[in-house]
C-alpha positions as CSV (number, residue, x, y, z in Angstrom):
1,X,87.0,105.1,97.5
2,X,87.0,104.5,101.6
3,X,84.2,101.8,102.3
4,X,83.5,100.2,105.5
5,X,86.0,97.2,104.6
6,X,88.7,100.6,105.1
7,X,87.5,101.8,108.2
8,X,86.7,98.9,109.9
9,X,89.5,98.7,112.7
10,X,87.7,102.0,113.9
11,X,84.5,101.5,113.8
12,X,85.0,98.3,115.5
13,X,86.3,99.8,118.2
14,X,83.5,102.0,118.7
15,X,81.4,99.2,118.4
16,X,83.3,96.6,121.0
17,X,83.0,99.7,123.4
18,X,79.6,99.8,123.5
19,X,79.4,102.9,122.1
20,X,76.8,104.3,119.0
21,X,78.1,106.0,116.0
22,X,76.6,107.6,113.2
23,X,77.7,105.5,109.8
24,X,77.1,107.0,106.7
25,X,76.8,104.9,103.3
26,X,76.1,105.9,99.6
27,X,73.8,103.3,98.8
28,X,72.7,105.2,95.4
29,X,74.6,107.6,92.6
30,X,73.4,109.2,89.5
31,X,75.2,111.0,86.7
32,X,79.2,112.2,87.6
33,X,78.5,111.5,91.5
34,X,81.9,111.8,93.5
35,X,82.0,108.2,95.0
36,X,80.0,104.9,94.2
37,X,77.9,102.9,96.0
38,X,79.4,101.3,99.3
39,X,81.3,104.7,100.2
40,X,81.3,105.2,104.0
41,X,81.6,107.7,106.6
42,X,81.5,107.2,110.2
43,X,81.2,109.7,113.2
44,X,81.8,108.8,116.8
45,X,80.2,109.9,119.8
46,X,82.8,112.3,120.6
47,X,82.8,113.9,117.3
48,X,85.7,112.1,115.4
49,X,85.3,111.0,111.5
50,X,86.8,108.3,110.0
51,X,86.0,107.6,106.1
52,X,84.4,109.8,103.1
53,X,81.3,109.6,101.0
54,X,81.7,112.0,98.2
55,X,85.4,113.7,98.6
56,X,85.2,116.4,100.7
57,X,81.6,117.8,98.7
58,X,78.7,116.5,101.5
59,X,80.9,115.4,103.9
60,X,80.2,118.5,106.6
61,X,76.4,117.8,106.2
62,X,76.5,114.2,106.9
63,X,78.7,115.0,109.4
64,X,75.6,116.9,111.3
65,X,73.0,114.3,110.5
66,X,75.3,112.0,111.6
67,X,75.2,113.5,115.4
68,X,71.6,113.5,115.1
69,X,71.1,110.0,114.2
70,X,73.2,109.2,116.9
71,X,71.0,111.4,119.4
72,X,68.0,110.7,117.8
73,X,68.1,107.0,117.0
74,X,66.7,107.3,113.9
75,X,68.4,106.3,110.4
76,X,68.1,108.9,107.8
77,X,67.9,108.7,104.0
78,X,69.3,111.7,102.2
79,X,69.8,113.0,99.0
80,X,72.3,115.7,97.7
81,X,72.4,116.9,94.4
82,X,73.5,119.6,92.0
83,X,69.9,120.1,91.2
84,X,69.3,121.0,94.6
85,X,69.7,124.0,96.2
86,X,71.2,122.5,99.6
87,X,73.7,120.9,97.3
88,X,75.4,124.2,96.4
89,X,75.3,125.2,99.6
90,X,77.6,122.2,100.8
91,X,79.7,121.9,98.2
92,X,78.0,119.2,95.5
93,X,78.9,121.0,92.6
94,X,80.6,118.5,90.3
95,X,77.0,117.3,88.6
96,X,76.1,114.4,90.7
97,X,73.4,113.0,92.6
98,X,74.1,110.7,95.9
99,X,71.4,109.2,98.1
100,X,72.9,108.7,101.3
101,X,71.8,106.1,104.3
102,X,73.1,107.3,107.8
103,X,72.4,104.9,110.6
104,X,73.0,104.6,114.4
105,X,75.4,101.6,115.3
106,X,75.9,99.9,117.9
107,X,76.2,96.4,119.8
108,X,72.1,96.9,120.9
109,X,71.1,98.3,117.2
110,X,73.7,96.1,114.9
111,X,74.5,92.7,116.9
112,X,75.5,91.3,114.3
113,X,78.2,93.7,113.3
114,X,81.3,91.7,114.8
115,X,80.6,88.6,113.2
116,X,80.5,90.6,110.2
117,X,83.6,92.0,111.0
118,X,85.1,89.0,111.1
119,X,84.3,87.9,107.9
120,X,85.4,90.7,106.7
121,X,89.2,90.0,108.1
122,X,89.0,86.7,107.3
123,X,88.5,87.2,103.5
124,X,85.2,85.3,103.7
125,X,81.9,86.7,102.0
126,X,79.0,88.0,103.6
127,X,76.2,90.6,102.3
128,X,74.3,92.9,104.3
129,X,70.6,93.5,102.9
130,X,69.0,97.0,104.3
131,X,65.5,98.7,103.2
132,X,66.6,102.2,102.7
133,X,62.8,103.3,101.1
134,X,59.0,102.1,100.5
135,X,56.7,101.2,103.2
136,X,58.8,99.0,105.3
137,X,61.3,100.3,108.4
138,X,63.6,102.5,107.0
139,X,67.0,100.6,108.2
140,X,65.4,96.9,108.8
141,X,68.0,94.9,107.9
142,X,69.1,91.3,107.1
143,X,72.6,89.5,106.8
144,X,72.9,86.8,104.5
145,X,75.9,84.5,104.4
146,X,76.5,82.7,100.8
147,X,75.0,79.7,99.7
148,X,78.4,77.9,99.3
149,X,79.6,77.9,103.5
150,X,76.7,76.7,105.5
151,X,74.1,79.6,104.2
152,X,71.8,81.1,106.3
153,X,70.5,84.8,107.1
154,X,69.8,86.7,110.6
155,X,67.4,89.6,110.9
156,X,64.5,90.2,109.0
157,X,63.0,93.6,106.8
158,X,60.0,93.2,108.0
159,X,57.5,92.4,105.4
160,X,57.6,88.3,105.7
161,X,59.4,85.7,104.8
162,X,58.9,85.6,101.0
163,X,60.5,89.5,101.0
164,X,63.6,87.6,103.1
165,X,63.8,85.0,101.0
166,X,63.7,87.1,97.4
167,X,66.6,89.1,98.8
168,X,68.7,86.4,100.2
169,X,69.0,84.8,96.3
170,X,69.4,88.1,95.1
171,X,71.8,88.8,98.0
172,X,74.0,85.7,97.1
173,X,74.0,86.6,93.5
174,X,75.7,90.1,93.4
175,X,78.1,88.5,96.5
176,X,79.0,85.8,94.0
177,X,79.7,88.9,91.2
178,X,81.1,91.5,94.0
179,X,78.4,93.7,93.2
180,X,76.8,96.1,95.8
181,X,73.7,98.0,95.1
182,X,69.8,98.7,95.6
183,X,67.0,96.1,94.6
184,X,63.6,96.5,94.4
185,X,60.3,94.5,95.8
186,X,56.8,94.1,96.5
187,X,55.8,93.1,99.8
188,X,55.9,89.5,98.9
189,X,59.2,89.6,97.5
190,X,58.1,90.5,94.2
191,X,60.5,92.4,91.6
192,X,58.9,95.9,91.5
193,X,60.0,99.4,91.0
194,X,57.7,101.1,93.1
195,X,57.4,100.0,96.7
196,X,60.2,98.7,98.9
197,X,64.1,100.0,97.9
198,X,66.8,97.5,99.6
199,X,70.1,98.3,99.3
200,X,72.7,95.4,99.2
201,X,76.1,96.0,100.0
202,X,78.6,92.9,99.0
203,X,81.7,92.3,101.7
204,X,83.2,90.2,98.6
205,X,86.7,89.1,99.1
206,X,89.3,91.1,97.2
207,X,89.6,90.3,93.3
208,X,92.9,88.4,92.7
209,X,95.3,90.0,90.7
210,X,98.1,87.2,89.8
211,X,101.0,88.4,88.4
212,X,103.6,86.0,86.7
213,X,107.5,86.3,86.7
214,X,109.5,88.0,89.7
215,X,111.0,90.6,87.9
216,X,111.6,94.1,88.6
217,X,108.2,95.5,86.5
218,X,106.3,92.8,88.9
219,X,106.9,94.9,92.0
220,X,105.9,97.8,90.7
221,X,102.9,96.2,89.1
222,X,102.4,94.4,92.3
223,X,102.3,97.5,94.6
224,X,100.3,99.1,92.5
225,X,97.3,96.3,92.1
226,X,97.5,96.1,96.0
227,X,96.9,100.3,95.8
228,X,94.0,99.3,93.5
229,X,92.6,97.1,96.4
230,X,93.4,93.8,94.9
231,X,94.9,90.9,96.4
232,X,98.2,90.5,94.9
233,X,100.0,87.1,94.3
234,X,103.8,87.1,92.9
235,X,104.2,83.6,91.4
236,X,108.0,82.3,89.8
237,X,109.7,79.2,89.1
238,X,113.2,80.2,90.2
239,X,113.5,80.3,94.3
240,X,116.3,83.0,94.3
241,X,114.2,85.9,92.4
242,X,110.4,84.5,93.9
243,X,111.3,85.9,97.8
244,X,108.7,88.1,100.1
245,X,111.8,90.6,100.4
246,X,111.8,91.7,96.7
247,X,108.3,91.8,96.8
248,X,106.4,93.2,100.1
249,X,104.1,94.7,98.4
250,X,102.4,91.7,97.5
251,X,99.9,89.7,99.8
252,X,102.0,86.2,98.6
253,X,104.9,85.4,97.1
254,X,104.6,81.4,95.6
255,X,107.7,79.5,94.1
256,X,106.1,77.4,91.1
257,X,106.4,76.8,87.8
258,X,103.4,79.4,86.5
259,X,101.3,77.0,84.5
260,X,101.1,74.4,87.2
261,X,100.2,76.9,89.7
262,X,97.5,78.4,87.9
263,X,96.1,75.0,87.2
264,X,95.8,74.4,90.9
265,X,93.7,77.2,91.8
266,X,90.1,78.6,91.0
267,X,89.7,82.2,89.2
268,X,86.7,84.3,88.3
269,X,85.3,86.9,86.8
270,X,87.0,89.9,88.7
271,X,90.5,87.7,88.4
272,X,93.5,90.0,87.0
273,X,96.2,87.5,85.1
274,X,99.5,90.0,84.3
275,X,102.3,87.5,82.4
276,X,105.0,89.1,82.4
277,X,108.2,87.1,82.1
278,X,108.0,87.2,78.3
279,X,110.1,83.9,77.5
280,X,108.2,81.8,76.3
281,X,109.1,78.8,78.3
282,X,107.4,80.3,81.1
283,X,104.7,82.9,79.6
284,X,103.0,80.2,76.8
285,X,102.0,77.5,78.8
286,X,100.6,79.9,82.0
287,X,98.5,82.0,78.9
288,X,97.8,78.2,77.6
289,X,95.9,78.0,80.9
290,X,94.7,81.7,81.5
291,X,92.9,81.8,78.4
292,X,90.7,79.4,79.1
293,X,90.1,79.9,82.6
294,X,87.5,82.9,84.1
295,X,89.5,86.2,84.0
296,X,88.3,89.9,83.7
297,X,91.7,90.7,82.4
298,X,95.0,89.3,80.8
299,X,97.6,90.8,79.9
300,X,101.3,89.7,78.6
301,X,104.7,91.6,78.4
302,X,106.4,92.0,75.5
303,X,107.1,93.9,72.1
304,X,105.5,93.3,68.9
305,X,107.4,90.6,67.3
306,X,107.2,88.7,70.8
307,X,103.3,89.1,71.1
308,X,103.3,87.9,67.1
309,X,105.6,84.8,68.4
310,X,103.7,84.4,71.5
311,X,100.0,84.4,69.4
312,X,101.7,81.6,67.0
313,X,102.9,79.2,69.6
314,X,99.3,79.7,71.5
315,X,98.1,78.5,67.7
316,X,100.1,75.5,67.6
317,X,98.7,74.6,71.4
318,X,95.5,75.0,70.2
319,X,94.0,77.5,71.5
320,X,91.1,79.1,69.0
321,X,90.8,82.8,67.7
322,X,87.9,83.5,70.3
323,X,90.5,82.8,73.6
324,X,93.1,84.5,71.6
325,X,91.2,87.3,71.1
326,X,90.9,88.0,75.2
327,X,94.9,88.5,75.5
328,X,96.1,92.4,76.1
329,X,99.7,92.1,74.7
330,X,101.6,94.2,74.5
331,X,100.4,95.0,77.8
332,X,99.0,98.1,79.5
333,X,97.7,101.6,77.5
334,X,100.0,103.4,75.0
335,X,101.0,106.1,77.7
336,X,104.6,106.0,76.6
337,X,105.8,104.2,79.8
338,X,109.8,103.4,80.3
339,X,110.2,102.4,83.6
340,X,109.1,99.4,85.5
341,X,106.5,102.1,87.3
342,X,105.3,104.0,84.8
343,X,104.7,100.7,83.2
344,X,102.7,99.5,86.1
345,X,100.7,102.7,85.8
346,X,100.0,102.0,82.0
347,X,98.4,98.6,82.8
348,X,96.2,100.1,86.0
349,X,95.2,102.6,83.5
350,X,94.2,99.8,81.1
351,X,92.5,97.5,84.1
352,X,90.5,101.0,84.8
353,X,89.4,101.4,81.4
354,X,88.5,97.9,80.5
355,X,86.1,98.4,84.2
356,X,84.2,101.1,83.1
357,X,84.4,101.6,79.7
358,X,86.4,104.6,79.5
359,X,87.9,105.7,75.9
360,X,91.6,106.6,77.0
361,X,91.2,109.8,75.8
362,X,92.7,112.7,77.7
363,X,89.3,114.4,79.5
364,X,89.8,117.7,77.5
365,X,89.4,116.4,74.1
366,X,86.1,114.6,75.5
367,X,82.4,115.8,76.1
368,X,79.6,114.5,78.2
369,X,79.7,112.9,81.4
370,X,82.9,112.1,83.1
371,X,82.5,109.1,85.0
372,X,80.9,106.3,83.1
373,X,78.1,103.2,84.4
């Protein structure tokens, strides 16, 4: 999915030049919709697109109201779906629903754009809170920065400063969880459903994905968690296999003894922990740590007998049947994999799955709806 994170170099451009581009955002999806909230498509002046907001479906229609925002000023709230005749006509045919905020940009409209830009390169959080519906302005906005790192907020949406300040915790809450999406209010900040729609998009740093043992199945996993948009660390005790030339994929490459590392750092809930040096020297006393440290996923390499070793020596550390119980080992989705890359494709498939609740399945021998909440 292209968000603005992807097409930032661009659009910055555009921006530092003073001049005003149509930028196009999926702020809302229902059903099998083609992207998910935070897609984004820009349009320059002169006509050139960078970015994508459904795949090819919409894109030549919000390519026109993109032009006209930029003529006109004005931001735009659209919705395309299958229901809909206009939807067949540009392409939506795949089920979906998208509503779709286009707005002008520039230094005059969005001052506060570089510094957000910034943030954005420097790995440091910020959210950007914008009314999309109700009876406010229709692309008000308001930046918040998080609580943690001097917090504070610039702009305002317009209906007083309890509406500010309702959306700046809620703001700081889905930055802390990398979540990006719409809230709803009153006019004094109130939770409602029926007046003012903000959507809240979450410039979250990347989730970690920390992968232990500098073998060759850790470059391939590592290039393709850095695909998957994660920020990839290669971590190894031994100096002569832990190098940045056997693994440029990877954002970092750290010579340490596994457990020690990971006990020096902070991990959440979006953290990916791949063990994979399967001796047990190394891999029990990093999973000794992992399992009881904030992880969305963690997975060890290994056949049976070694996961059954593994689980026994975990035992004997004392680790309970409730932290046991979070380890994926052997690692990755039964897809058959051999080779260091098609192994690295069987744990993305398992990362995707675990995210949104997929059943593995192959899509023919499944009904219903294809993408899942």
């Amino acid at each position: 999915m292209t968000t603005v994170r992807d097409i930032l170099d661009q659009i910055v451009k555009w921006w530092d030049g003073d001049e005003t581009f149509g930028l196009a955002t999926v702020v809302r999806t229902f059903s099998s919709a083609p992207r998910e909230p935070g897609a984004a498509m820009a349009v320059s002046p002169g006509g050139e697109v960078v970015g994508s907001v459904s795949g090819g479906c919409v894109e030549g229609a919000v390519y026109e109201l993109a032009t006209d925002v930029i003529a006109t000023g004005a931001p735009v709230l659209q919705r395309y779906g299958v229901s809909d005749d206009a939807a067949f006509s540009v392409g939506l045919t795949c089920g979906g629903i998208i509503d779709i905020l286009i707005e002008p940009v520039s230094k005059e409209r969005y001052p506060d754009f570089g510094d957000i830009a910034a943030a954005v390169w420097a790995g440091e959080p910020v959210a950007v809170a914008t009314v999309i519906e109700g009876p406010g302005k229709v692309g008000a906005r308001r930046v918040i920065w998080p609580a943690d790192r001097e917090p504070h907020a610039t702009g305002t949406l317009g209906s007083g400063d309890r509406l500010d300040q309702a959306t700046d915790d809620d703001a700081r809450g889905m930055l802390a969880q990398g979540l990006t999406g719409v809230r709803h209010y009153g006019a004094d900040g109130e939770r409602r459903m029926d007046e003012l729609s903000v959507f809240v998009q979450s410039f979250a740093p990347p989730p970690r994905m920390l992968v232990f043992g500098a073998i060759d199945f850790a470059a391939a996993v590592a290039r393709i968690g850095k695909f998957l948009g994660y920020r990839v660390t290669v971590c190894d005790a031994r100096p002569v296999f832990a190098t940045t030339a056997r693994f440029p994929d990877a954002d970092e490459v750290v010579t340490d003894w596994p457990h020690r590392y990971l006990s020096g750092i902070k991990t959440d809930d979006r953290a990916v922990i791949c063990v994979l040096t399967h001796d047990p020297k190394f891999d029990v006393p990093v999973l000794e740590v992992a399992l009881r440290a904030p992880a969305a996923y963690i997975g060890a390499m290994g056949s049976r007998r070694t996961h059954e070793d593994r689980l026994e020596r975990l035992r004997e550390a004392g680790l309970t049947a409730a932290e046991l119980a979070r380890l994926r080992s052997p690692v990755g989705l039964d897809l058959g994999a051999r080779t260091p890359e098609e192994t690295a494709v069987a744990i993305a498939a398992e990362l995707i799955q675990l995210r949104w609740g997929g059943s593995g399945r192959p899509l023919t021998l499944t009904e219903g709806r294809i993408h899942h909440d």
